[in-house]
Structures are given as C-alpha cells and as structure tokens.
N, CA, C and O atoms as a Maestro MAE file, in Angstrom:
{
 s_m_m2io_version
 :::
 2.0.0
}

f_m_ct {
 s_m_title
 :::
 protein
 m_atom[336] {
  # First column is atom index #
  i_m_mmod_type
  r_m_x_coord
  r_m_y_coord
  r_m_z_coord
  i_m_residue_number
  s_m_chain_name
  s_m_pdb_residue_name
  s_m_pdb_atom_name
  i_m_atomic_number
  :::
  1 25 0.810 -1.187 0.000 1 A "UNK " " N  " 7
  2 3 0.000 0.000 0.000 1 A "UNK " " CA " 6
  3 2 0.863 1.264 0.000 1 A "UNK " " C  " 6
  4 15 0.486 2.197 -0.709 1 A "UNK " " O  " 8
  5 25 2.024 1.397 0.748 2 A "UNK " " N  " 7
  6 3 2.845 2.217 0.820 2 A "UNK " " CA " 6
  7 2 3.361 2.442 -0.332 2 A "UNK " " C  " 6
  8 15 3.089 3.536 -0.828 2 A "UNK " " O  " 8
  9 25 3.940 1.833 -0.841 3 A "UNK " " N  " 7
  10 3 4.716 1.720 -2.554 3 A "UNK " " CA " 6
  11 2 3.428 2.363 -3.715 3 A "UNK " " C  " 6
  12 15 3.566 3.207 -4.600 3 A "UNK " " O  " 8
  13 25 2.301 1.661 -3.336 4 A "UNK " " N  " 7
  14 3 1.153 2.461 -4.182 4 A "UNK " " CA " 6
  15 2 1.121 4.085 -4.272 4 A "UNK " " C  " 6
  16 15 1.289 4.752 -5.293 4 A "UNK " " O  " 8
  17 25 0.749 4.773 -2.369 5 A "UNK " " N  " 7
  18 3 0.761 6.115 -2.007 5 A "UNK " " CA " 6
  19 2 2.530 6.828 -2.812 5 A "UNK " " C  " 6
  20 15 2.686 8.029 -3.033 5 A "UNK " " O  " 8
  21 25 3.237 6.132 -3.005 6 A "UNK " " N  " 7
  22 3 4.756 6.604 -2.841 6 A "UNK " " CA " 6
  23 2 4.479 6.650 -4.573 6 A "UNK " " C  " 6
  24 15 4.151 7.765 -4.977 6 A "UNK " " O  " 8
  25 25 4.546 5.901 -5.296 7 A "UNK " " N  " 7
  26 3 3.975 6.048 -6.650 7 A "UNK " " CA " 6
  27 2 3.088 7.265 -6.945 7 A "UNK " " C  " 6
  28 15 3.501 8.058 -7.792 7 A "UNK " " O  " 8
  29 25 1.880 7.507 -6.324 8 A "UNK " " N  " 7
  30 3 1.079 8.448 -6.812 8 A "UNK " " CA " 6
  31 2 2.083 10.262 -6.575 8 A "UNK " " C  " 6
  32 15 2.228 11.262 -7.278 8 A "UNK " " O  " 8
  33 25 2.496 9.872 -5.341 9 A "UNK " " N  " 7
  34 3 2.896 11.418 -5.446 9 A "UNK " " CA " 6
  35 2 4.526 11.390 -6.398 9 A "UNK " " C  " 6
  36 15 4.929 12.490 -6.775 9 A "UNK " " O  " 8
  37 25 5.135 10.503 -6.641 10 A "UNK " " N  " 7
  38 3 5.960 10.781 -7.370 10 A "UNK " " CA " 6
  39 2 5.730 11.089 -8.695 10 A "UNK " " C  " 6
  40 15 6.382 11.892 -9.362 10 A "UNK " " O  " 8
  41 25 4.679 10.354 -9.103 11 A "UNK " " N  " 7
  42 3 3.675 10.877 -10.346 11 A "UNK " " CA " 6
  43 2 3.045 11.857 -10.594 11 A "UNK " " C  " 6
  44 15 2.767 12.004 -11.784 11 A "UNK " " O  " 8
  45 25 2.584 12.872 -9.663 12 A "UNK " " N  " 7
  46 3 1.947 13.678 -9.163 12 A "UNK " " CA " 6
  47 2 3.150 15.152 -9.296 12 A "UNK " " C  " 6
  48 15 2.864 16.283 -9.687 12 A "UNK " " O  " 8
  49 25 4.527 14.637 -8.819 13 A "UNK " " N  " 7
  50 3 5.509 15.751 -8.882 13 A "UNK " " CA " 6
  51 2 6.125 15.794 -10.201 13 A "UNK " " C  " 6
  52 15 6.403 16.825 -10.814 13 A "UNK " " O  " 8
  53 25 6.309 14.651 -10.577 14 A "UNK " " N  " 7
  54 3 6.689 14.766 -12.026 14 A "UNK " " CA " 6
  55 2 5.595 15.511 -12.909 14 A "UNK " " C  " 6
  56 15 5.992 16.430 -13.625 14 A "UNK " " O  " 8
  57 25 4.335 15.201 -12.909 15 A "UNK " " N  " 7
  58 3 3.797 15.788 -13.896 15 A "UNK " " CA " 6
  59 2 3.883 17.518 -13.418 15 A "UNK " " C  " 6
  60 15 4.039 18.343 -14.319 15 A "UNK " " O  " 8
  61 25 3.784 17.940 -12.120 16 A "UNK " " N  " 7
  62 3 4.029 19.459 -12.044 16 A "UNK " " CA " 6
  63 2 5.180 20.078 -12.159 16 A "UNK " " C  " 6
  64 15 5.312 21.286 -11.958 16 A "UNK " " O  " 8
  65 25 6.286 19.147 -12.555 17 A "UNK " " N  " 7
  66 3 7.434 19.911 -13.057 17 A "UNK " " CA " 6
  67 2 7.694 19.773 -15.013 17 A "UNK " " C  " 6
  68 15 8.362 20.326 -15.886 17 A "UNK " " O  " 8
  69 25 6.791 18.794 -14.898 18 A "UNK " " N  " 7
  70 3 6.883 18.759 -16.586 18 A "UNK " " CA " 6
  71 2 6.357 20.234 -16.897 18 A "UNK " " C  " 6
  72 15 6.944 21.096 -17.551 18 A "UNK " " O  " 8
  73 25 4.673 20.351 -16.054 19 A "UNK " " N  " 7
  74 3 3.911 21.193 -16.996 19 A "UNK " " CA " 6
  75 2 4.398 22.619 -16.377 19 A "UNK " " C  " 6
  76 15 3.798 23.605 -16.806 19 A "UNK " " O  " 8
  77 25 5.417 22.830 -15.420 20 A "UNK " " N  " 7
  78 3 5.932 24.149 -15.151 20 A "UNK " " CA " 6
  79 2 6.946 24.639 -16.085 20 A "UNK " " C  " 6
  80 15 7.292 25.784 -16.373 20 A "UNK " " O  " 8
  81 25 7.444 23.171 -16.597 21 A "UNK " " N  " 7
  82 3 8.717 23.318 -17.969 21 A "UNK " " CA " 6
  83 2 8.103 23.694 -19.198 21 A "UNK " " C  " 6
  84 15 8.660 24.569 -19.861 21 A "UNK " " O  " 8
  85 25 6.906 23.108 -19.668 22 A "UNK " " N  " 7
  86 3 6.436 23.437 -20.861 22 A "UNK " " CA " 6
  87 2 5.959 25.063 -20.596 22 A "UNK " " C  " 6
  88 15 5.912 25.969 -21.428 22 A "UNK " " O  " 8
  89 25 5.644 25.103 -19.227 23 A "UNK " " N  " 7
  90 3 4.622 26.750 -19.377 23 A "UNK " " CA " 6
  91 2 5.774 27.930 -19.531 23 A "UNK " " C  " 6
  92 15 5.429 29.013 -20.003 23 A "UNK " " O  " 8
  93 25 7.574 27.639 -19.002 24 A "UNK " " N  " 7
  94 3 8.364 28.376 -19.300 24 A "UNK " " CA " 6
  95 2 8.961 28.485 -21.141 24 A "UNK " " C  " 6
  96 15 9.418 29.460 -21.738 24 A "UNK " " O  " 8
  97 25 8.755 27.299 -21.549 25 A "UNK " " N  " 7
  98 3 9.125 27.418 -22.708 25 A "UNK " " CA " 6
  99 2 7.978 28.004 -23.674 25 A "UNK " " C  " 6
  100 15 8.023 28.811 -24.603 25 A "UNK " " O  " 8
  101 25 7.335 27.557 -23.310 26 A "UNK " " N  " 7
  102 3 6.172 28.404 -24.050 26 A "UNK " " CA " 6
  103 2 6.505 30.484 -23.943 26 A "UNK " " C  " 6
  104 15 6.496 31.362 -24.806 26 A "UNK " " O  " 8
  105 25 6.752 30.497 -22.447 27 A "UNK " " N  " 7
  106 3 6.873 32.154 -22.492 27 A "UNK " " CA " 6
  107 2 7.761 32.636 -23.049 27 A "UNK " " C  " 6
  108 15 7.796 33.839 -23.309 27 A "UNK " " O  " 8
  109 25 8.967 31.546 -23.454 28 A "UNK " " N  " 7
  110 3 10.153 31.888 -24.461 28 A "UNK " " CA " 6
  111 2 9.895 32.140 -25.806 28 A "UNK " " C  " 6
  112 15 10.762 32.531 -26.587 28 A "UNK " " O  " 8
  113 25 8.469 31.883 -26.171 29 A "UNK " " N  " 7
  114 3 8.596 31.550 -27.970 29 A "UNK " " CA " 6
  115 2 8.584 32.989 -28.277 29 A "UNK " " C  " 6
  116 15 8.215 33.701 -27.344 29 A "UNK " " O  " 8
  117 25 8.836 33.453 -29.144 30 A "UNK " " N  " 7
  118 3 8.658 34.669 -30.071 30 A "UNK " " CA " 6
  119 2 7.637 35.565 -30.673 30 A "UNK " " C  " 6
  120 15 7.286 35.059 -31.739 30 A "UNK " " O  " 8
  121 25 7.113 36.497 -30.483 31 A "UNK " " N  " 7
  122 3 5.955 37.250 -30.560 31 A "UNK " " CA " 6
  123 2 6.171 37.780 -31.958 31 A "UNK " " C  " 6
  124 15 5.222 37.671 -32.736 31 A "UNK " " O  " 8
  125 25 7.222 38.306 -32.359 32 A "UNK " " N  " 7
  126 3 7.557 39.334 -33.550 32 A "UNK " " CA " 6
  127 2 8.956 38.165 -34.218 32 A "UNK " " C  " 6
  128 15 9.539 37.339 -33.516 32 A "UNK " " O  " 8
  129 25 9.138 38.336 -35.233 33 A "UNK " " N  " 7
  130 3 10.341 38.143 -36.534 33 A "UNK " " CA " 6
  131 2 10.603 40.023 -36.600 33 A "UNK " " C  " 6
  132 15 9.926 40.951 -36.159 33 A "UNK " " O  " 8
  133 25 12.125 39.968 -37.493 34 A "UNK " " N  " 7
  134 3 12.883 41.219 -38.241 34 A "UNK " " CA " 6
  135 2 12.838 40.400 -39.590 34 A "UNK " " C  " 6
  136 15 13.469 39.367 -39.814 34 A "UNK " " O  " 8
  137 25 11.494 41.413 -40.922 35 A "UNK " " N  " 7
  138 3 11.625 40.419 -41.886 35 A "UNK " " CA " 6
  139 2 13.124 41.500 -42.409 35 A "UNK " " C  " 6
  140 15 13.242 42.583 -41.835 35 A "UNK " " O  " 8
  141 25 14.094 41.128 -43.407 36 A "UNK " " N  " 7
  142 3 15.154 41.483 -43.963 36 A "UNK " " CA " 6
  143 2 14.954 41.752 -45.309 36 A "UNK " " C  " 6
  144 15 14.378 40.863 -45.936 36 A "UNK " " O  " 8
  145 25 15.341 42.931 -46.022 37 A "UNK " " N  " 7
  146 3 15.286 42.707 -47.698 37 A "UNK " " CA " 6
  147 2 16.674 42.995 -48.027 37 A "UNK " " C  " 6
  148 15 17.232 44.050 -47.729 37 A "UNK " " O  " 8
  149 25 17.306 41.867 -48.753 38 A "UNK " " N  " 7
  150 3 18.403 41.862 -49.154 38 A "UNK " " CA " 6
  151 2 18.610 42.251 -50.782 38 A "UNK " " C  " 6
  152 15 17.879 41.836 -51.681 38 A "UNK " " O  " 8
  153 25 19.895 43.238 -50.975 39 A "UNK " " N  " 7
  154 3 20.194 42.994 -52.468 39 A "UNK " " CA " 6
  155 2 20.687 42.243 -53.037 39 A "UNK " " C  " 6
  156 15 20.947 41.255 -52.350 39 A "UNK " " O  " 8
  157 25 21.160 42.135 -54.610 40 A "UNK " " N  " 7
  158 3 21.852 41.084 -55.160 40 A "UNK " " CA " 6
  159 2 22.941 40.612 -54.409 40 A "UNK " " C  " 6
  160 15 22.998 39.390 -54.266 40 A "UNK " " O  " 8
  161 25 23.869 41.342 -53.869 41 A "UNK " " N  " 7
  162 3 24.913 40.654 -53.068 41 A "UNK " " CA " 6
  163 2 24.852 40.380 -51.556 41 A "UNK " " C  " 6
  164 15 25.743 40.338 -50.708 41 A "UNK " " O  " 8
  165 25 23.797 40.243 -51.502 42 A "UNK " " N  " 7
  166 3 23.598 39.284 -49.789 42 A "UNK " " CA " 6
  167 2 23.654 40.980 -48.888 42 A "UNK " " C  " 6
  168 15 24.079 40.735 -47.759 42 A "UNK " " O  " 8
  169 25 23.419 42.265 -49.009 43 A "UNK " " N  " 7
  170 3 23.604 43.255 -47.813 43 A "UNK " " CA " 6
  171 2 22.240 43.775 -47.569 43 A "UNK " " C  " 6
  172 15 21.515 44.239 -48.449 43 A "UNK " " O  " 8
  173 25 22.021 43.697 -46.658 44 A "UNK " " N  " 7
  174 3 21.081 44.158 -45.447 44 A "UNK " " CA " 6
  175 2 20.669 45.356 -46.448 44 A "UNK " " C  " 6
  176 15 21.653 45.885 -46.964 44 A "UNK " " O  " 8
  177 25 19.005 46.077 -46.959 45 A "UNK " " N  " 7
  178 3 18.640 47.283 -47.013 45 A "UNK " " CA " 6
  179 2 17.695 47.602 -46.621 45 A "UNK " " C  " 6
  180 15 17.361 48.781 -46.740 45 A "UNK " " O  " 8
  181 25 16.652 46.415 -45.816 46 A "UNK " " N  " 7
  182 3 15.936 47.066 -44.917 46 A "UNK " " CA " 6
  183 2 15.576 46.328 -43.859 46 A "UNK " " C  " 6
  184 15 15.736 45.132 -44.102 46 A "UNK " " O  " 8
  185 25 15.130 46.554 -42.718 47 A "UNK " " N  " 7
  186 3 14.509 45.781 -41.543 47 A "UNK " " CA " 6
  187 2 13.184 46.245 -41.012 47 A "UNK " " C  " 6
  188 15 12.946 47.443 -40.859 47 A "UNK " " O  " 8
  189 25 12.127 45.087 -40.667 48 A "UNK " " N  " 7
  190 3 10.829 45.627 -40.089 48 A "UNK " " CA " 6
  191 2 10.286 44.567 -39.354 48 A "UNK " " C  " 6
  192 15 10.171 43.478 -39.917 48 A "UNK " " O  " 8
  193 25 9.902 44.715 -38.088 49 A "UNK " " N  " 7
  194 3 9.846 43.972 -37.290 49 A "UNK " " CA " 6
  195 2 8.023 43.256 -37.869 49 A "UNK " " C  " 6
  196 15 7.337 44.076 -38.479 49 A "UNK " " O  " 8
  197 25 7.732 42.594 -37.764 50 A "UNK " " N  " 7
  198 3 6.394 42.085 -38.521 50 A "UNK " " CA " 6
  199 2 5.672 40.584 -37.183 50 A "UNK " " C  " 6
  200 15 6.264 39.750 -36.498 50 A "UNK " " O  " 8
  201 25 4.457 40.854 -37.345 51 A "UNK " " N  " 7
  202 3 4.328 39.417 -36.308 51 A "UNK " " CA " 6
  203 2 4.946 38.042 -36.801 51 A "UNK " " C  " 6
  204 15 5.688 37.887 -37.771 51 A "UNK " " O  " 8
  205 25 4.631 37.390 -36.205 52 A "UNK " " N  " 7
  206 3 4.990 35.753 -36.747 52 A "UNK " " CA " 6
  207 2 3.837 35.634 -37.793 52 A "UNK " " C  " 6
  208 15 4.066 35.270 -38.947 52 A "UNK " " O  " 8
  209 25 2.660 35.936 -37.370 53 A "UNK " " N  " 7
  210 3 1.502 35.460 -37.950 53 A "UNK " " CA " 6
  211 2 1.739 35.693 -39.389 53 A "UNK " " C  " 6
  212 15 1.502 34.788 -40.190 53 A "UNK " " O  " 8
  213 25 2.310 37.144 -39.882 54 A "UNK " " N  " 7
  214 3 2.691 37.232 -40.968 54 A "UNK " " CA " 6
  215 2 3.888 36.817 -41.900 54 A "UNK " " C  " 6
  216 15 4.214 37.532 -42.848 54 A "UNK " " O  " 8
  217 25 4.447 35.798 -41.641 55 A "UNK " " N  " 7
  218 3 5.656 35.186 -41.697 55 A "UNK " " CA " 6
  219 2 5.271 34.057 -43.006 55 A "UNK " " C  " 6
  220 15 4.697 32.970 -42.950 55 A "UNK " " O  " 8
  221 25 5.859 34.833 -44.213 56 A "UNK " " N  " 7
  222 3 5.329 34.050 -45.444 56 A "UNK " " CA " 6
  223 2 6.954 32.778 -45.608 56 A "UNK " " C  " 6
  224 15 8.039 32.735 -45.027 56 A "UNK " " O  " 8
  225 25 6.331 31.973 -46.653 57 A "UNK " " N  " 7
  226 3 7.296 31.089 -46.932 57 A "UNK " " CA " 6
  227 2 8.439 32.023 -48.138 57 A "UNK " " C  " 6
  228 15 8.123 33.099 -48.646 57 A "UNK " " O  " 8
  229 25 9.289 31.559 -48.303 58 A "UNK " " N  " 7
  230 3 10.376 32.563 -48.671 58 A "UNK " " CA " 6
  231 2 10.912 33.854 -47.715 58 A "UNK " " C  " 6
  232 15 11.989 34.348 -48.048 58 A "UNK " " O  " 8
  233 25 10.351 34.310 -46.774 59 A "UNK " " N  " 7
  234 3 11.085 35.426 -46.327 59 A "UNK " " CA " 6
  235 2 11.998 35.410 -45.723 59 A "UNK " " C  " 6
  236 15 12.168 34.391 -45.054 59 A "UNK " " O  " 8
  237 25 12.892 36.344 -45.652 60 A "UNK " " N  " 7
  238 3 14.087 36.364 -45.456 60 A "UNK " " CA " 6
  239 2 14.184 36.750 -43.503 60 A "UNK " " C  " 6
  240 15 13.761 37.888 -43.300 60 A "UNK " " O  " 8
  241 25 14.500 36.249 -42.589 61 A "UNK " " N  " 7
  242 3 14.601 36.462 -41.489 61 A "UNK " " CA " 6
  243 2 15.415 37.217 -40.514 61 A "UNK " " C  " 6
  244 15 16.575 36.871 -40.735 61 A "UNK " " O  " 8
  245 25 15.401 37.876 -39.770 62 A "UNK " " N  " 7
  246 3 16.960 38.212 -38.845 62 A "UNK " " CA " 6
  247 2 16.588 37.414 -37.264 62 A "UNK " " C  " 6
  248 15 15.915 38.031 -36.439 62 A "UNK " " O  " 8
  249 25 17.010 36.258 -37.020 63 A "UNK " " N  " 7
  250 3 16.816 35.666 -35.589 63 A "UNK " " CA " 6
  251 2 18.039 35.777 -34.636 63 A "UNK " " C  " 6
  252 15 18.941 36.458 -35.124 63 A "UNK " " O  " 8
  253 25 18.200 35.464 -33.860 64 A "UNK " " N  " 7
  254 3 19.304 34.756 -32.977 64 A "UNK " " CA " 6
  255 2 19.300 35.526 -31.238 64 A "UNK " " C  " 6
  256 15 18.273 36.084 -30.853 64 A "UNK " " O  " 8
  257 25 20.066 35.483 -30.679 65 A "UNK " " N  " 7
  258 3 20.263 35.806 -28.982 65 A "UNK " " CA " 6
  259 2 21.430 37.053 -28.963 65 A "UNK " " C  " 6
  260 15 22.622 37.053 -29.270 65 A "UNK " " O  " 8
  261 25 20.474 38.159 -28.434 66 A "UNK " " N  " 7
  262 3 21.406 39.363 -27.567 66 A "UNK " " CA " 6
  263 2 22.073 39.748 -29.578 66 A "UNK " " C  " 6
  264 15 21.235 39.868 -30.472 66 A "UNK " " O  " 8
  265 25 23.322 39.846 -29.817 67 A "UNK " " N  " 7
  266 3 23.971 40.407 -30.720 67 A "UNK " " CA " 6
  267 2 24.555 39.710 -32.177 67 A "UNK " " C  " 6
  268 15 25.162 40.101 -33.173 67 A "UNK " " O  " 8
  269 25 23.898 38.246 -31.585 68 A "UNK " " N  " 7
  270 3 24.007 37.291 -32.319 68 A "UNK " " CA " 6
  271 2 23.535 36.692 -33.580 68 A "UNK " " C  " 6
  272 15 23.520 35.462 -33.618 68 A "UNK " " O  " 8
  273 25 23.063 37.491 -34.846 69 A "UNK " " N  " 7
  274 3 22.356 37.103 -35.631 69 A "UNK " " CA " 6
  275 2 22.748 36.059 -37.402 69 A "UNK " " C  " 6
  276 15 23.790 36.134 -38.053 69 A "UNK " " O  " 8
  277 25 21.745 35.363 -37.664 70 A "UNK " " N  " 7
  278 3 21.837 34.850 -38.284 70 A "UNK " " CA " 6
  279 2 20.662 35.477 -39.449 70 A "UNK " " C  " 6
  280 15 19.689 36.191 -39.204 70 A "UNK " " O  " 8
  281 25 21.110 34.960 -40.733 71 A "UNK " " N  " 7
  282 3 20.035 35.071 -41.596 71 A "UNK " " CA " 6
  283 2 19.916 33.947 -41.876 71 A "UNK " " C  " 6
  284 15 20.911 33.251 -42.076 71 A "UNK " " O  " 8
  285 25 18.347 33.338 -41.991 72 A "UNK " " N  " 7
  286 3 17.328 32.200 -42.629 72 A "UNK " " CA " 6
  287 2 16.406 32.204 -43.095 72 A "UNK " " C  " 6
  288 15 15.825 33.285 -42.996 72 A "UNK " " O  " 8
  289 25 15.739 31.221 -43.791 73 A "UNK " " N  " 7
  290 3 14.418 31.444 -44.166 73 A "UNK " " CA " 6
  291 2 13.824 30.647 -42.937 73 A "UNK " " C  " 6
  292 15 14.374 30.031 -42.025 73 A "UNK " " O  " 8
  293 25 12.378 30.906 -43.275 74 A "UNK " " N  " 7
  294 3 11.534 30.336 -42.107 74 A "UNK " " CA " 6
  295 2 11.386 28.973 -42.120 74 A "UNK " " C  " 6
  296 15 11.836 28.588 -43.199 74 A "UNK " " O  " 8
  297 25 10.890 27.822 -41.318 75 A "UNK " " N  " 7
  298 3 10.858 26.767 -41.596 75 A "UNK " " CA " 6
  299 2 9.801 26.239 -42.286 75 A "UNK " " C  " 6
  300 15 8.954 26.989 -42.772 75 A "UNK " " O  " 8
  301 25 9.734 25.057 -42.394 76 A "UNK " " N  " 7
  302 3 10.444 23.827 -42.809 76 A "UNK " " CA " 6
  303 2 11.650 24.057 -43.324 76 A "UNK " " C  " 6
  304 15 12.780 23.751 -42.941 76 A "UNK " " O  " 8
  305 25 11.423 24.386 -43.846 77 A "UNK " " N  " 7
  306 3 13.162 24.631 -45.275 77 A "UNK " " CA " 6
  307 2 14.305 25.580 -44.969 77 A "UNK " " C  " 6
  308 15 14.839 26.501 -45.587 77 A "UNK " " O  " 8
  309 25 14.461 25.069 -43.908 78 A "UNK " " N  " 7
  310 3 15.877 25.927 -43.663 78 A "UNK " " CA " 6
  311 2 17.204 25.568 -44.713 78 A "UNK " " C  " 6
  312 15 17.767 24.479 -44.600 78 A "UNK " " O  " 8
  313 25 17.579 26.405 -45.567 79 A "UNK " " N  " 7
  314 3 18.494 25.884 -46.423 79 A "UNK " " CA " 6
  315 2 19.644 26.513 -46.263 79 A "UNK " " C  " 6
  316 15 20.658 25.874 -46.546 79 A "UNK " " O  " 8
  317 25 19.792 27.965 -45.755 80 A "UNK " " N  " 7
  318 3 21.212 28.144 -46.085 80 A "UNK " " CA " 6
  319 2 20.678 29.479 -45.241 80 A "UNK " " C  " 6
  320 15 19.582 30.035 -45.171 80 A "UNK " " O  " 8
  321 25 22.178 29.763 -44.540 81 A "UNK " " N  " 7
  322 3 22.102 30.734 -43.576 81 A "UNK " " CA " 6
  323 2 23.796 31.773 -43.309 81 A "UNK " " C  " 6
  324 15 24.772 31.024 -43.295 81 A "UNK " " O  " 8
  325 25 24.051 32.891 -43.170 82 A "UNK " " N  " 7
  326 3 25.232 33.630 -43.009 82 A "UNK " " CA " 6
  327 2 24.952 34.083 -41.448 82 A "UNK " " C  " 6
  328 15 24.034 34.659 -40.865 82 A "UNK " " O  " 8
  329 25 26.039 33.604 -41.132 83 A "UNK " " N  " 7
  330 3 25.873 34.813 -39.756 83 A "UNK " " CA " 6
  331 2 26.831 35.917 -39.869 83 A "UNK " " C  " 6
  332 15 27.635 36.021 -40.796 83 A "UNK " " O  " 8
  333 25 26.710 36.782 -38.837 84 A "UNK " " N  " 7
  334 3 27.297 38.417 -38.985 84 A "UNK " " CA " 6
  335 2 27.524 38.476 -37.532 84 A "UNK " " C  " 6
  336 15 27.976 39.500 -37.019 84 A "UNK " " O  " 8
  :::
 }
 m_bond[335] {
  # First column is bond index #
  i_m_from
  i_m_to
  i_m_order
  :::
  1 1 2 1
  2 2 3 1
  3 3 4 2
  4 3 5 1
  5 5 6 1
  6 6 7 1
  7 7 8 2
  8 7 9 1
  9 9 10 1
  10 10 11 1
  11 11 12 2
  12 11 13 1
  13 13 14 1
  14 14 15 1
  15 15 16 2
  16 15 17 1
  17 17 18 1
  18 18 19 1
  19 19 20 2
  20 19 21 1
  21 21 22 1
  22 22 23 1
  23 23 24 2
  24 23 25 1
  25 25 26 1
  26 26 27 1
  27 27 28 2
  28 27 29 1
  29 29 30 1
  30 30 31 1
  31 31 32 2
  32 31 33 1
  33 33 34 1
  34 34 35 1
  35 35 36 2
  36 35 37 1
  37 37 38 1
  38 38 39 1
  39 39 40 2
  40 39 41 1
  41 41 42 1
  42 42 43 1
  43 43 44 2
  44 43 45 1
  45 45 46 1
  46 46 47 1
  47 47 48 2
  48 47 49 1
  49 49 50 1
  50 50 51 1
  51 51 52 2
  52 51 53 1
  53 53 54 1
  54 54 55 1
  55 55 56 2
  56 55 57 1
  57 57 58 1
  58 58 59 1
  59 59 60 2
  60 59 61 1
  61 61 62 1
  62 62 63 1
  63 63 64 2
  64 63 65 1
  65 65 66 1
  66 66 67 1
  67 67 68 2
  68 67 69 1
  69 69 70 1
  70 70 71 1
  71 71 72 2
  72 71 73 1
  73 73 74 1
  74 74 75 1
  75 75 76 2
  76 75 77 1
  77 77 78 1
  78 78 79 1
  79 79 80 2
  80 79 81 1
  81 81 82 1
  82 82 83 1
  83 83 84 2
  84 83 85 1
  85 85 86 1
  86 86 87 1
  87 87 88 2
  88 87 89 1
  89 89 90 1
  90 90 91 1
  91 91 92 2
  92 91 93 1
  93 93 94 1
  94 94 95 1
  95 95 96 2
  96 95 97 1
  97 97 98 1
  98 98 99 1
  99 99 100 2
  100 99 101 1
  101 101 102 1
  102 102 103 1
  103 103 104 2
  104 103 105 1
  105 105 106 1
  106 106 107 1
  107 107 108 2
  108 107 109 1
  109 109 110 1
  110 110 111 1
  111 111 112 2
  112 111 113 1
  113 113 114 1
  114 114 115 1
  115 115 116 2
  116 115 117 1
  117 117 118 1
  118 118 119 1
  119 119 120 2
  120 119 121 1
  121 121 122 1
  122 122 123 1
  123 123 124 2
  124 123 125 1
  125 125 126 1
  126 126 127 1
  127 127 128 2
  128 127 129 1
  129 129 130 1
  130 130 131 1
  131 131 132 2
  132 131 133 1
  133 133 134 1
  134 134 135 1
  135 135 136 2
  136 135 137 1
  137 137 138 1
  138 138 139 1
  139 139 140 2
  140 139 141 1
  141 141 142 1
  142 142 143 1
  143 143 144 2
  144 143 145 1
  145 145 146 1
  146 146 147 1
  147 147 148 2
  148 147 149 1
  149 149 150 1
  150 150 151 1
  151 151 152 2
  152 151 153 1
  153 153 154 1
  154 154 155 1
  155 155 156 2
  156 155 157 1
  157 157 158 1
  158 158 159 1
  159 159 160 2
  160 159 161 1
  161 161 162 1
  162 162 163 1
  163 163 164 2
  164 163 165 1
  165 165 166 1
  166 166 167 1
  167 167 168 2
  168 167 169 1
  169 169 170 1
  170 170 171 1
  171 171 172 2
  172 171 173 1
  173 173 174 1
  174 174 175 1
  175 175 176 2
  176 175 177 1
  177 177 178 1
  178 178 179 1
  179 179 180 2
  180 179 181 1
  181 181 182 1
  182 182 183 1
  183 183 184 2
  184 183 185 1
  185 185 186 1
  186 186 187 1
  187 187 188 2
  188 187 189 1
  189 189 190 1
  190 190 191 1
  191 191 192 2
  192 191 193 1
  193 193 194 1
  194 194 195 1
  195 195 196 2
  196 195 197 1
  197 197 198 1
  198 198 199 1
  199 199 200 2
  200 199 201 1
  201 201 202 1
  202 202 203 1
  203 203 204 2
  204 203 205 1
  205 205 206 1
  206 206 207 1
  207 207 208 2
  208 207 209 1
  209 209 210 1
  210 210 211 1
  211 211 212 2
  212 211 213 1
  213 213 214 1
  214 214 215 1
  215 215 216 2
  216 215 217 1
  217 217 218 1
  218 218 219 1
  219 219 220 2
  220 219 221 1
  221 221 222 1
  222 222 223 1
  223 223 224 2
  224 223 225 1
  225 225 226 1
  226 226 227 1
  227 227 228 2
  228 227 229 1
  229 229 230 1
  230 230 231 1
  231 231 232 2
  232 231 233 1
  233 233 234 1
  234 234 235 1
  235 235 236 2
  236 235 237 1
  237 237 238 1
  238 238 239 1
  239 239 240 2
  240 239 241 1
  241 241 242 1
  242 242 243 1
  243 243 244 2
  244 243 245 1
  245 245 246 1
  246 246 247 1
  247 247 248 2
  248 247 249 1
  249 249 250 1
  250 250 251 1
  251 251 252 2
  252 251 253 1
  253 253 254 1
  254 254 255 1
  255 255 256 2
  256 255 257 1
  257 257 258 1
  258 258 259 1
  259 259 260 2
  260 259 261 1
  261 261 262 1
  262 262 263 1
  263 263 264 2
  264 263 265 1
  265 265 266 1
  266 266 267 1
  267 267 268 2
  268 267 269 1
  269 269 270 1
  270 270 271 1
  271 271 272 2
  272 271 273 1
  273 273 274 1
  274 274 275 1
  275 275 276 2
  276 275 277 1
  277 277 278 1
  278 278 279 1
  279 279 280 2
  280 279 281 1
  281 281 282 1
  282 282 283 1
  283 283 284 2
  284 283 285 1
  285 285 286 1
  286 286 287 1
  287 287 288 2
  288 287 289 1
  289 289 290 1
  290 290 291 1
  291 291 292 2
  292 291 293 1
  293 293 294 1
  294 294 295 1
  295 295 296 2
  296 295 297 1
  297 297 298 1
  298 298 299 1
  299 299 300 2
  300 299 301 1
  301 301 302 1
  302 302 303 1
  303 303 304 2
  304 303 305 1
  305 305 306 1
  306 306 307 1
  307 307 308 2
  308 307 309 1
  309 309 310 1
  310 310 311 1
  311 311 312 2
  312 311 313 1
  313 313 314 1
  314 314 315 1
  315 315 316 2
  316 315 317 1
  317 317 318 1
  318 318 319 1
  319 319 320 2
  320 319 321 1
  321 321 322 1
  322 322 323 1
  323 323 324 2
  324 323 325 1
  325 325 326 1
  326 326 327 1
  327 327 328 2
  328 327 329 1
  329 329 330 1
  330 330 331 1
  331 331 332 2
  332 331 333 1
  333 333 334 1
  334 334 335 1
  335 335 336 2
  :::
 }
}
C-alpha cells in the first residue's frame, strides 16, 4: 500500500514539473520576426519587425540571442544561412 501512495505522489511531482517546464518554454517563444530585404549581393537594405503570424514562406529572417544574428528562411526549409 505504501509503494502504491509513494507512486502516486511521485507521479503527481513529475507531472508538475513537466507542466511548469512546458509553461516556461512556451513564455520563451517569439511574438515578432525582423523580416530582412536583401540585395543582389547578400547586404542588409531594410529591416521591419512584422508578427509571426505574418511570416510568409520565402522570407528572409533576422533571428538569434542578444547580438548574435543569423540570416534564414523560415521553416520547414531551412536551407542556407550567413551569420554576422
């Protein structure tokens, strides 16, 4: 009976640290993209911050952490990317 009670709450703590993990990653996801328009030779000529919602296939992206950016397209098809 003991091993039963000892089961439930270990089950019980696991699932409230799962769903405290998913509810932080969730507050991590991204509200806005920087879409990018590039010229013929790959340089930056404009930036505009746009929702996700509007986030077409082909566009050109600016993502990454603090100073760190990369250029990509959006997914599925991540094909090719420069960082700066």
């Amino acid at each position: 009976m003991s091993a039963y009670i000892l089961r439930l709450v270990f089950c019980d703590t696991v699932q409230d640290k799962t769903s405290a993990a998913l509810a932080k990653l969730m507050s991590l996801q991204a509200m806005e993209a920087v879409l990018v328009e590039l010229d013929s030779d790959g340089n930056v000529l404009t930036e505009q911050s746009i929702s996700l919602e509007l986030v077409q296939k082909g566009d050109i992206l600016k993502v990454g952490i603090a100073s760190d950016f990369i250029f990509v397209p959006p997914p599925p098809l991540s094909s090719a990317g420069r960082q700066h």
